[in-house]
N, C-alpha and C positions, 0 to 999 in steps of 0.2 A: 712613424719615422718617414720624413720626406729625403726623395734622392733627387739630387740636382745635376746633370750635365749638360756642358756648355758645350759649342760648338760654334765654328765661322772663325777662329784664329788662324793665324799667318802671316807671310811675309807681305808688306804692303810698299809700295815707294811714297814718298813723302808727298803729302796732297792728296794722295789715294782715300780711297769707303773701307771699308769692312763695316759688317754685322754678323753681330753676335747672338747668338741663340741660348736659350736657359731653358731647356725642358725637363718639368717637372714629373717626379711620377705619380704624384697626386693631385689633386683640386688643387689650385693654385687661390680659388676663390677664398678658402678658408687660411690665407696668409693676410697678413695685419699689413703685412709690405714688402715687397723683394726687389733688389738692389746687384747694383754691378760696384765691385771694387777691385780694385787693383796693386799688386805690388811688384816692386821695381827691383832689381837685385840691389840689396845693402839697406834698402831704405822699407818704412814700414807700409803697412798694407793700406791705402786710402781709400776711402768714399767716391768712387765716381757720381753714383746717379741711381736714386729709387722711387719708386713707386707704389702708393699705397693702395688700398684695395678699393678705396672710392676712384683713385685714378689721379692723384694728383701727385706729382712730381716735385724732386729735391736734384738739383744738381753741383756738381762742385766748379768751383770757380772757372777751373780751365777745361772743364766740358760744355760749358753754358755758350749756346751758339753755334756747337760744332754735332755735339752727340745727343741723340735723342732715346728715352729708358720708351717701351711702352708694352705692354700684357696681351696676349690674346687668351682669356678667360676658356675658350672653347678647347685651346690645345694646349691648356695647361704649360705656357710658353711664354716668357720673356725673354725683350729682343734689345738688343743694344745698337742702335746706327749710330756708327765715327763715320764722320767726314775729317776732311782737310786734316790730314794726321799729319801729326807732327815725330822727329826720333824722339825726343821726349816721351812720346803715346806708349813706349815697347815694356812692355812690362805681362807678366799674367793675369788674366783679368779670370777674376771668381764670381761665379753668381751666389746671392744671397738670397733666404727667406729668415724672415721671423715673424711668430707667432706667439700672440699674448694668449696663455688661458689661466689668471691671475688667479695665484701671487708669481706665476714661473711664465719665463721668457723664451719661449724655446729657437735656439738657432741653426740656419742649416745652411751647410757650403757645397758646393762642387770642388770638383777638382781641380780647376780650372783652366784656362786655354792662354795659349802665350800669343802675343802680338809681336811681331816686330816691323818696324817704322824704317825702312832704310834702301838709301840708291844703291 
């Protein structure tokens, strides 16, 4: 069992950074890929941006540009940099892990960290 908690949420003005922190309480190395999503009130939970265990990255349309997913292996930590946020951005952002050890897919969430975007 892997436990995930986030941290670096808050109130940000529009244009403003945050980063986002996912610390892992295990090896992060033996995850297949760990991931930032997000859900917004009313609306369902989305893909922001992950990362797999070779290091190579996925992001969704409207983080491409602005946010950046990346791991530090050593402190069992993924990190989320938002720039240029937008009130759109305000939603709770959850760290993910998932791990194949086939035929089962195993997934693990935090609890996540709220953002909010506003003057």
């Amino acid at each position: 069992q892997v436990q995930l908690v986030e941290s670096g949420g808050g109130l940000v003005q529009p244009g403003g950074s945050l980063r986002l922190s996912c610390a892992a309480s295990g090896s992060i190395r033996s995850m297949n890929a760990m991931g930032w999503y997000r859900q917004a009130p009313g609306l369902q939970r989305e893909l922001v941006a992950a990362i797999t265990s070779g290091g190579s990255t996925n992001y969704a349309d409207f983080a491409k540009g602005r946010f950046t997913i990346s791991r530090d292996n050593a402190k069992n930590t993924v990190y989320l940099q938002m720039n240029s946020l937008k009130p759109e951005d305000t939603a709770v952002y959850y760290c993910n892990a998932l791990k194949l050890e086939a035929p089962k897919l195993y997934k693990y969430w935090g609890q996540g960290t709220q953002v909010t975007v506003s003057s």
